[in-house]
C-alpha positions as CSV (number, residue, x, y, z in Angstrom):
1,X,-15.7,-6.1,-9.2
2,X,-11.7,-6.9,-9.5
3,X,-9.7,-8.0,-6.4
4,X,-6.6,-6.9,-6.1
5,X,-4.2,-8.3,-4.1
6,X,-0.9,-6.8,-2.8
7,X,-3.3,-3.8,-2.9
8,X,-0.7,-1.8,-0.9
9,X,2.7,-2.1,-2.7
10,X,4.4,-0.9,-5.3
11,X,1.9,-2.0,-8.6
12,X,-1.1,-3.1,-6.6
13,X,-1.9,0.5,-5.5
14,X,-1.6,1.7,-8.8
15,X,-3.6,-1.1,-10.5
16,X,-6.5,0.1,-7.7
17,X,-6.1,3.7,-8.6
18,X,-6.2,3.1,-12.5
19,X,-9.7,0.9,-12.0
20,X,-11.0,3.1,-9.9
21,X,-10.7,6.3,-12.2
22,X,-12.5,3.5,-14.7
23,X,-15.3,3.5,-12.3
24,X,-14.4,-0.1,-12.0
25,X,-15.6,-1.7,-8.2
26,X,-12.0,-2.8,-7.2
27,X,-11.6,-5.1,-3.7
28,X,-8.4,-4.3,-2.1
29,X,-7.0,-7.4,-0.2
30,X,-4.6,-6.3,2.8
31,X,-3.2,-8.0,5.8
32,X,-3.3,-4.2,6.6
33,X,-6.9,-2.5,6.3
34,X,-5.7,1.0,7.8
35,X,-3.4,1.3,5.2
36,X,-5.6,1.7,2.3
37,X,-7.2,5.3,1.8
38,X,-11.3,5.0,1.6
39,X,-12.5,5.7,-2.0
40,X,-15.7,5.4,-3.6
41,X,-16.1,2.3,-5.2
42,X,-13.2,0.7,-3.1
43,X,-13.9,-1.8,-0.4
44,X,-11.1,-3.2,1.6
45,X,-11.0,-7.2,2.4
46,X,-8.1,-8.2,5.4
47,X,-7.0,-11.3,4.3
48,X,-3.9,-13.6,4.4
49,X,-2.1,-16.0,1.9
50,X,-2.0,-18.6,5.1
51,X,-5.6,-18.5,5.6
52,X,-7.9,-19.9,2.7
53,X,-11.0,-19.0,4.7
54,X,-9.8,-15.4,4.5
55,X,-8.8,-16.1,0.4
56,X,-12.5,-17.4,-0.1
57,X,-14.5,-14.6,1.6
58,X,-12.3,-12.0,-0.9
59,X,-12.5,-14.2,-3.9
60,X,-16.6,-14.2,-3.2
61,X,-18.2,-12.3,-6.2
62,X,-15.5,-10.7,-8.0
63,X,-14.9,-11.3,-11.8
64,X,-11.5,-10.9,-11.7
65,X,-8.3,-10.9,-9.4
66,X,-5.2,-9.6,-9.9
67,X,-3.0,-11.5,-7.9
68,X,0.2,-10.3,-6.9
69,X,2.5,-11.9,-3.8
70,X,5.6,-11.8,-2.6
71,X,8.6,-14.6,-3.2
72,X,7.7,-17.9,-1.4
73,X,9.7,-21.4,-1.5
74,X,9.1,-23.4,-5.0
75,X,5.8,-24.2,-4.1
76,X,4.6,-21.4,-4.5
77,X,1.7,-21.9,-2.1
78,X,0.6,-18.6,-1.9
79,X,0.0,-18.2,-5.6
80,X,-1.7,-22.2,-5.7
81,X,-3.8,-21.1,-2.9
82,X,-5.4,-18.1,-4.1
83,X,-6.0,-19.6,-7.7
84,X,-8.1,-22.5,-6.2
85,X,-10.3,-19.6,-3.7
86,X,-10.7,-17.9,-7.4
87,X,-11.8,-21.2,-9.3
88,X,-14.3,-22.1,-5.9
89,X,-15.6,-18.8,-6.0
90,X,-16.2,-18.4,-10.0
91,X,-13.6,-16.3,-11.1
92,X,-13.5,-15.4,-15.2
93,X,-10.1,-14.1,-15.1
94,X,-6.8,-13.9,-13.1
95,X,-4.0,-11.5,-14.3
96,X,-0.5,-12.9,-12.6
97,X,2.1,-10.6,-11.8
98,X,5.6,-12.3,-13.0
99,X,8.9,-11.3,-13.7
100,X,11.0,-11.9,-17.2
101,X,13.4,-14.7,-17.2
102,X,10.7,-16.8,-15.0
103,X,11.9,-20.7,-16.0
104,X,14.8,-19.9,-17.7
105,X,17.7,-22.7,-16.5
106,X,20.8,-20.9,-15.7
107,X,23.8,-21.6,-13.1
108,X,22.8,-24.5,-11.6
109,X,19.1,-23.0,-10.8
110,X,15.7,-21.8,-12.2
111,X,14.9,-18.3,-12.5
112,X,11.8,-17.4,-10.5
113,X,11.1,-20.7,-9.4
114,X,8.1,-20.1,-7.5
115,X,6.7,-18.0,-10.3
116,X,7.3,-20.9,-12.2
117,X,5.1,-23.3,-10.4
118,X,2.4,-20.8,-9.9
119,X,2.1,-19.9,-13.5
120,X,1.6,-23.8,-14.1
121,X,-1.2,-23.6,-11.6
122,X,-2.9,-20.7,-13.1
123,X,-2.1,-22.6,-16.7
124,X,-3.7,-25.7,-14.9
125,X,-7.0,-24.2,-13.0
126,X,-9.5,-23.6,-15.9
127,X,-9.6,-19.9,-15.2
128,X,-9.1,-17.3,-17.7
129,X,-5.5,-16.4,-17.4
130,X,-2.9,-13.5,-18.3
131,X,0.8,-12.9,-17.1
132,X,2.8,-10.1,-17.1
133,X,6.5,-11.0,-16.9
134,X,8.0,-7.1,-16.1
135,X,11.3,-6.4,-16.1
136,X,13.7,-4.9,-13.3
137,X,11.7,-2.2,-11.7
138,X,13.2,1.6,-11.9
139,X,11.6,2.1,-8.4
140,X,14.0,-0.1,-7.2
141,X,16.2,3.2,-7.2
142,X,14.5,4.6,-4.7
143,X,15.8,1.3,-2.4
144,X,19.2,4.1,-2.5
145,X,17.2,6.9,-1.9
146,X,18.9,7.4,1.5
147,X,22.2,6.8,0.7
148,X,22.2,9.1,-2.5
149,X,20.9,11.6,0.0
150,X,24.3,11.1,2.0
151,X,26.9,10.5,-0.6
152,X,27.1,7.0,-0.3
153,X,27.3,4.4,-3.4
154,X,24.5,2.4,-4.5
155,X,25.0,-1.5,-5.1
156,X,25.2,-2.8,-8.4
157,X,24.7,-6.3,-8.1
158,X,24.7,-7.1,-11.6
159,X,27.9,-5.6,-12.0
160,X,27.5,-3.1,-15.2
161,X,24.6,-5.6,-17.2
162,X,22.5,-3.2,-18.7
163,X,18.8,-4.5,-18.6
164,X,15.2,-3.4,-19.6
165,X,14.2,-1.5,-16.7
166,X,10.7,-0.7,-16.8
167,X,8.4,2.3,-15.1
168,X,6.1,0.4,-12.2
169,X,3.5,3.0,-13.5
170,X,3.5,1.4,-17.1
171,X,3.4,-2.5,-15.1
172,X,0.2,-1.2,-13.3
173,X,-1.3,0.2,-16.5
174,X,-0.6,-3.3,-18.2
175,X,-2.6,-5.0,-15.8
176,X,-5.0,-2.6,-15.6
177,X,-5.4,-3.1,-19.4
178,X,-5.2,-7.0,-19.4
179,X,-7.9,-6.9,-16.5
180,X,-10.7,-4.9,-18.4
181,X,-9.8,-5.6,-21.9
182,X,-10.6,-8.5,-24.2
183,X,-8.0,-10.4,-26.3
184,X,-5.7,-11.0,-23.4
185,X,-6.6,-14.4,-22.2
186,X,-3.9,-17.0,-22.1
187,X,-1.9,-14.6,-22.8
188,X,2.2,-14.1,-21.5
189,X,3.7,-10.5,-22.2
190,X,7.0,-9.7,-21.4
191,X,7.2,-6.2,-19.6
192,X,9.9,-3.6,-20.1
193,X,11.0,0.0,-20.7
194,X,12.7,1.7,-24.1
195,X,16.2,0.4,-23.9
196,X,18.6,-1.6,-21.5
197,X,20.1,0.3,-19.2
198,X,23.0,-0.5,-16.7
199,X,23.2,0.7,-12.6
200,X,25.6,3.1,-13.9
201,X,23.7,4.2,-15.9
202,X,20.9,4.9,-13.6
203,X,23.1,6.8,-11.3
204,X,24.3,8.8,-14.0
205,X,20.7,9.7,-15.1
206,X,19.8,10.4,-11.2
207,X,22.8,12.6,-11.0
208,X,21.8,14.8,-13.6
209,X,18.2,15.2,-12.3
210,X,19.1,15.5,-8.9
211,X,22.1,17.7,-9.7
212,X,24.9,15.7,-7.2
213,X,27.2,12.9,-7.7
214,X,25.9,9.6,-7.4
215,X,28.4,7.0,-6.7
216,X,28.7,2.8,-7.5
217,X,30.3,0.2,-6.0
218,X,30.1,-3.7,-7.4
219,X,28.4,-5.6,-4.3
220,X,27.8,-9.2,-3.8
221,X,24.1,-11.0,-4.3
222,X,21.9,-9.9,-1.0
223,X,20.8,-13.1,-0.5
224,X,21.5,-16.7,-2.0
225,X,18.0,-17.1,-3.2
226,X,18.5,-14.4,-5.9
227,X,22.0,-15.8,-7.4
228,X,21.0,-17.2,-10.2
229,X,19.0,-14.5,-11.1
230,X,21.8,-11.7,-10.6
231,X,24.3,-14.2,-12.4
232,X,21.6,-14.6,-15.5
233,X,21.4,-10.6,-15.2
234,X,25.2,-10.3,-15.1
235,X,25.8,-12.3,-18.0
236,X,23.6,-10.1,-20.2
237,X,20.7,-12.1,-20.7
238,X,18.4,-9.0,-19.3
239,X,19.3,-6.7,-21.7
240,X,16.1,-7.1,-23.2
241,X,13.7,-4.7,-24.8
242,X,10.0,-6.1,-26.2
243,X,7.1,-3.9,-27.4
244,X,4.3,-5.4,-24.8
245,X,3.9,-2.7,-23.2
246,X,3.5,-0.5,-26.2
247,X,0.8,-3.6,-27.3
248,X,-0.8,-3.4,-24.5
249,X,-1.4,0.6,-23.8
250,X,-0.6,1.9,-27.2
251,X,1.8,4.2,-26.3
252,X,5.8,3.7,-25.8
253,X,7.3,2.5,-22.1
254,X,8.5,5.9,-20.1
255,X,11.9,5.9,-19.9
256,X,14.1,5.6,-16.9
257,X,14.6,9.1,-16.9
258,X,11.5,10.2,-16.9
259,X,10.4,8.0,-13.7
260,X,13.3,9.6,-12.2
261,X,11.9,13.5,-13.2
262,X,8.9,12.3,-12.0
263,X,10.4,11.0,-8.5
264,X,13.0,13.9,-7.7
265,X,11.5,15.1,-5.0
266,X,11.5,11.6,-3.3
267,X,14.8,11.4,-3.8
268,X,15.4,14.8,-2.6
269,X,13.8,14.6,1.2
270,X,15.3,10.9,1.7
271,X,17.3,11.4,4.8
């Protein structure tokens, strides 16, 4: 049996679905049971990053763990703490989701800081590791869904950098891969579609699958925490392509057009 963590976002519900239709046993970990669909071979674990009781009882007698959590402070405690439930509970493997660019030194800060520290956990624990470092996600598209739907610009926070966006599906396969197959321990692969591509770009792409106009504006960092990042991106350091993913599934990375042929229809009921 895997555990997946994150079982509900954006790559954990795919990495589920692709072991399931292995007739892999996956545990879903949740703070949200009711969210996850019953399927056979699928149990569901409520759990919570804060609670290392909650970490051990899903950790118990699983193989593997694909661990997947959200951005925390340097420490990342949340990764730390559900490496040590995995190493108490026997664990042979743990596949981390990353992100490229993790440790890199740039404008006065560290890229992906707190996947930083927990990859030097995961390095440290004695557990059979892999990391996936993926690229900027094309789903994040769908963050404009709304305002596409309304004629409004998108935010191009990186101000024209093209970079190696990369199909969630293809991330999800990668660890899906890296979970069940051999040859991947201590292993780092660096995730990322066909060719770097700008915001522009994207829009343009949109706009001739969508059939409307979809507008740019240049727009500030959200939040402080990801200025580094977006001033490593701007400067062109993203505009990377690798062949991981093609290592890893043995088949080319869909492009960012054909994520968004495949998504039209999201794109088209967004209100």
């Amino acid at each position: 049996m895997i555990l997946v963590t994150g079982a509900t976002g954006t790559i954990g519900r795919h990495v589920v679905e692709l072991l399931l239709g292995r007739g892999i046993p996956v545990r879903a970990m949740t703070r949200s049971p009711e969210r996850v669909v019953a399927a056979d071979g699928l149990e569901v674990v409520a759990a919570d990053f804060e609670d290392p009781a909650s970490l051990r009882r899903a950790a118990a007698g699983v193989s593997g763990v694909m661990l997947i959590t959200a951005p925390q402070e340097p420490t990342a405690r949340h990764d730390i703490a559900m490496i040590d439930a995995a190493r108490d509970a026997g664990v042979e493997r743990v596949v981390k989701l990353s992100a490229i660019g993790t440790g890199e030194r740039y404008a006065g800060g560290v890229i992906g800081e707190w996947h930083l520290h927990g990859k030097d956990a995961l390095r440290d624990s004695g557990l059979g590791w892999t990391i996936l470092r993926p690229s900027v996600f094309a789903s994040n598209m769908l963050w404009w869904a709304s305002a596409i739907a309304n004629g409004a610009p998108i935010a191009d926070t990186v101000d024209g950098a093209r970079q190696g966006v990369v199909d969630p599906r293809d991330v999800s396969a990668a660890a899906a891969a890296a979970l069940t197959g051999d040859g991947h321990g201590k292993a780092v692969y660096t995730l990322t579609g066909p060719e770097p591509i700008s915001v522009g770009e994207q829009a343009l792409v949109l706009g001739e699958v969508l059939g409307t106009d979809v507008h740019v504006e240049t727009a500030p960092p959200p939040d402080a925490a990801w200025a580094a990042g977006i001033a490593w991106s701007r400067d062109g350091r993203n505009a990377v392509v690798t062949g991981d993913v093609a290592r890893l599934l043995g088949r080319p990375p869909a492009s960012f057009r054909a994520w968004a042929e495949d998504h039209r229809d999201a794109f088209r009921t967004a209100r």
